[in-house]
C-alpha positions in Angstrom: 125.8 146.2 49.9 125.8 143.0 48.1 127.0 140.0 49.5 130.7 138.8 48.8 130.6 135.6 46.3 132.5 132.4 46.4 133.0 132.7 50.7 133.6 129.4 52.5 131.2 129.8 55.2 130.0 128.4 58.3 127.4 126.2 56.0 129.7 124.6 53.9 131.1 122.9 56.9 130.1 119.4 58.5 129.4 120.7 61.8 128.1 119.9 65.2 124.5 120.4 65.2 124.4 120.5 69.0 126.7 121.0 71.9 125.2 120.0 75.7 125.9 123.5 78.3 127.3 122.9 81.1 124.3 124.1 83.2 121.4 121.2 84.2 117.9 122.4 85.5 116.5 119.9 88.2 112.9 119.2 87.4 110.4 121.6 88.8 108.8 118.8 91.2 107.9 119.4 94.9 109.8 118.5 97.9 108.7 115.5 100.3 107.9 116.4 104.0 104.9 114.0 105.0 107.3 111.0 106.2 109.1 112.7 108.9 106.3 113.9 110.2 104.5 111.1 111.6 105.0 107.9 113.8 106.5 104.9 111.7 107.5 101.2 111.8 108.9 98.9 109.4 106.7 96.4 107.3 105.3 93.7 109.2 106.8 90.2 108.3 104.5 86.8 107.9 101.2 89.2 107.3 100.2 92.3 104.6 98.3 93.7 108.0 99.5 95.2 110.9 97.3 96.5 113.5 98.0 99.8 115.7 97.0 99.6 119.2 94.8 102.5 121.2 94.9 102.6 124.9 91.4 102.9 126.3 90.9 104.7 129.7 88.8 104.3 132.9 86.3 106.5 134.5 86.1 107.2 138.6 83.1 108.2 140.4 82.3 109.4 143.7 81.1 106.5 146.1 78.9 106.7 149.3 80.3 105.6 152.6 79.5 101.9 153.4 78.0 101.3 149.4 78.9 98.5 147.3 80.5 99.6 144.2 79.8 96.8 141.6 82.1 96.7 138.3 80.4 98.9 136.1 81.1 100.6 132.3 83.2 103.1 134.2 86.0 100.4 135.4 85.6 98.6 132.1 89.0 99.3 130.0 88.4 98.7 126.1 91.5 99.0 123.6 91.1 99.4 120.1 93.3 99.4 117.0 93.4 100.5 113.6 94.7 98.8 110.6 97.3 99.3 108.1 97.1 97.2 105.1 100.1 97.2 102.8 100.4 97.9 99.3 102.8 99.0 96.7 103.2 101.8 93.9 105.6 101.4 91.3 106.6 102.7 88.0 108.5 101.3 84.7 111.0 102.6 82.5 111.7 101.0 79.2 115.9 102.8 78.0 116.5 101.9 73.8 119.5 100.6 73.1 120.3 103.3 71.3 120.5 105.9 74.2 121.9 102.7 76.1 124.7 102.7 73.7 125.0 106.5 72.7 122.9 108.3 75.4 124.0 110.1 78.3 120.7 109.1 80.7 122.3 106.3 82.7 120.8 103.2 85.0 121.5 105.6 88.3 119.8 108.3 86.4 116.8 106.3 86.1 117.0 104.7 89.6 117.3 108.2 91.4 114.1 109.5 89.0 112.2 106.3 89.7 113.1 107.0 93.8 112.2 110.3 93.7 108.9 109.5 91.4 107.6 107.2 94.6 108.5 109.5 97.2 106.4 112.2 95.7 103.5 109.4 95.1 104.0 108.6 98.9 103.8 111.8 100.2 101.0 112.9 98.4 99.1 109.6 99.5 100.3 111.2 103.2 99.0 114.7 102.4 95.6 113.4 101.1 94.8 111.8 105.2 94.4 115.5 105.7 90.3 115.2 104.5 89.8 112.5 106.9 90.3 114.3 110.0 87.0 114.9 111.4 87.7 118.4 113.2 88.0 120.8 111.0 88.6 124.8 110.4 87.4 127.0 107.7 89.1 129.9 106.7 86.4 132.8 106.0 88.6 133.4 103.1 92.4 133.2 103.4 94.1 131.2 105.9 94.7 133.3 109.3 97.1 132.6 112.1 93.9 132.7 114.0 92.8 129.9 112.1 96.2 128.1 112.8 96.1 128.6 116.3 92.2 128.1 116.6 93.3 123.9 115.1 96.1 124.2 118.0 93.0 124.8 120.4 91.0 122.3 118.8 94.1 119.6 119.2 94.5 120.5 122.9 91.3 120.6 123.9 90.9 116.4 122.8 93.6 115.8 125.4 96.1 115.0 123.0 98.9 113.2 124.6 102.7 114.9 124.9 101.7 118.4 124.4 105.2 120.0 124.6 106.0 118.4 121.3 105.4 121.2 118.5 102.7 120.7 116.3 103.2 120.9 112.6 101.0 122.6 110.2 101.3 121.4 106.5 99.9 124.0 104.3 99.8 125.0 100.8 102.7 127.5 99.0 99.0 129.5 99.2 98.8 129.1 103.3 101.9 129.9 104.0 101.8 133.1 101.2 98.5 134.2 103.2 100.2 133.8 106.5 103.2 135.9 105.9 101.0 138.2 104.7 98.9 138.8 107.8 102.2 138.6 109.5 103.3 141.4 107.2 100.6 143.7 107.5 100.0 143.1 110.9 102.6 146.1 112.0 106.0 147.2 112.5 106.1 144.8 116.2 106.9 142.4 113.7 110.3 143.2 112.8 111.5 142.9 115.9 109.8 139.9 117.4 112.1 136.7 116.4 109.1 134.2 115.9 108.0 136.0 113.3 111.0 137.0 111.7 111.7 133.3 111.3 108.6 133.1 109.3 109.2 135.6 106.6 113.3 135.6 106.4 113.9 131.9 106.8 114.5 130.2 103.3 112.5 127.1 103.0 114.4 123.8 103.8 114.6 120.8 101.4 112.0 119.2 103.6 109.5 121.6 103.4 110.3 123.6 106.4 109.5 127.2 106.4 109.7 128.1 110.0 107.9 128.2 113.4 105.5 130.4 115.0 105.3 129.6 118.9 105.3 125.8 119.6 104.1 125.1 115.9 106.3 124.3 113.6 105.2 125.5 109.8 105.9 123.0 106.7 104.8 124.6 103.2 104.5 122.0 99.7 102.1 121.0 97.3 99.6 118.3 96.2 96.8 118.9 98.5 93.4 118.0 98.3 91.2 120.3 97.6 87.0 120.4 98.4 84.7 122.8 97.5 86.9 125.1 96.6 89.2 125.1 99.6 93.0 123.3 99.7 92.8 120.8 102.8 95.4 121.6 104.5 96.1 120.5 108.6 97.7 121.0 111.7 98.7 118.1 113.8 101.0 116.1 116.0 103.6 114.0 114.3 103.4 111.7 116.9 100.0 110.6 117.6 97.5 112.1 114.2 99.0 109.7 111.6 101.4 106.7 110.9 103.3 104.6 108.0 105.1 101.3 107.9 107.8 101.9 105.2 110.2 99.3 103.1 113.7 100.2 103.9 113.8 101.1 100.3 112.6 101.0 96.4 113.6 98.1 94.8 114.3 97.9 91.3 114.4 95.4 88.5 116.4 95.4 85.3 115.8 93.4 81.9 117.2 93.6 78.5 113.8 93.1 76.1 114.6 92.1 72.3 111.1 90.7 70.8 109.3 93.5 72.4 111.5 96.4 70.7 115.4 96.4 71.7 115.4 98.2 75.0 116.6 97.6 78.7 113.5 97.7 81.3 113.3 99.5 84.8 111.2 98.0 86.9 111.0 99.9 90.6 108.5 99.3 93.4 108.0 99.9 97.0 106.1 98.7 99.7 103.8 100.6 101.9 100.8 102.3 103.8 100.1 105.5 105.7 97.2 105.9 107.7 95.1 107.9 110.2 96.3 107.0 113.8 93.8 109.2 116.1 92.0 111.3 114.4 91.3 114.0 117.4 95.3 114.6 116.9 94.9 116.3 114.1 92.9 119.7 112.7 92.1 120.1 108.8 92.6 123.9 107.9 90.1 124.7 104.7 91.0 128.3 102.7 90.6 129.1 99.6 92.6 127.5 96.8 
């Protein structure tokens, strides 16, 4: 059929081009876990460098009766420290005047972007201590609870101090995928042993939390470093493996720019370090990316 002449139509209207939905998608970005998960302290004040004290220990030895016992290496007692040296990370936004005046992205819109922007920089710079750690275990191919368990051993067996804190294992969305699957294919026992129900039915937490297994504690993210082929994951205590000295916050600058183009400038930076604390603490976990 032929179309009808001389219809007002939708076209012949001045119309909104564009109307905004009621529905906003949050940016597909990862969670932060790192900074909870370690020993922290605030920024030191008069110095960029603040040094972390390790106890050293003595030795005994069996003596003779009636024999001199000189002071010897075994009764000398040696601290030593390691160093955190602060820096910053920042990032700048420059907001026209135009979406200033007419926009809808607002200055707490860009200071909650710019927060969340470091967070994710600091907790990657957290994650990437992992290929430091001296003791390490590599998956054959896929990561294993065996392999889990075998960095447990590994952190045990260096004496690390207050044992019947859980350790946490950081792994990739991979890791954790590999470990539910063993869990999963292990048998039906499964289903009805709590500790591993609370690794394949627990949702993961805003903090990366995806459940425990025993006394380990299981966190799942990404931006790992990766080496050879294999995601460096770990498996560590929060206490004693690493540490960060944290400002209390971002801080952010704002200035309204005319030469340089007509817009308003966000300025945000934070002050920080993280840093290996003892490396025998913690156990890298190498699978297959």
């Amino acid at each position: 059929m032929a179309a009808v002449s001389n219809i007002t139509e939708f076209g012949n209207g001045v119309n909104v081009t564009d109307v905004l939905a009621a529905g906003i998608s949050p940016a597909l970005v990862k969670s932060n876990c790192m900074m909870a998960l370690m020993y922290t302290e605030s920024l030191p004040q008069g110095s960029m460098t603040a040094k972390l004290t390790k106890r050293g220990s003595l030795s005994a030895a069996s003596l003779a009766e009636a024999t001199a016992l000189a002071p010897d290496a075994n009764g000398e007692l040696t601290d030593t420290s390691v160093s955190a040296t602060i820096a910053k990370c920042a990032v700048v936004s420059g907001v026209s005047v135009e979406q200033g005046q007419f926009g809808n992205i607002t200055a707490d819109r860009i200071a909650a972007e710019h927060g969340a922007a470091i967070g994710r920089f600091v907790d990657n710079d957290a994650l990437s201590l992992f290929s430091g750690l001296s003791t390490s275990v590599t998956s054959t191919n896929v990561l294993t609870i065996d392999d889990v368990m075998l960095g447990q051993f590994n952190i045990f067996a260096s004496e690390c101090p207050n044992k019947e804190v859980p350790l946490k294992a950081v792994l990739s969305h991979r890791g954790h995928y590999n470990i539910k699957k063993e869990i999963v294919n292990s048998g039906a026992s499964v289903w009805t042993n709590q500790s591993f129900l609370d690794i394949l039915a627990g949702a993961p937490q805003s903090n990366c939390y995806v459940g425990s297994l025993g006394p380990i504690d299981f966190y799942a993210t990404s931006g790992h470093a990766t080496s050879g082929g294999d995601t460096v994951q770990a498996i560590f205590h929060p206490m004693w493996a690493f540490a960060g000295f944290f400002a209390p916050a971002p801080i952010t600058w704002v200035k309204e720019k005319g030469a340089e183009g007509f817009y308003t400038e966000y300025a945000t930076y934070f002050f920080y370090d993280v840093l290996e604390f003892n490396d025998l603490c913690g156990v890298k976990l190498l699978s297959d990316t």
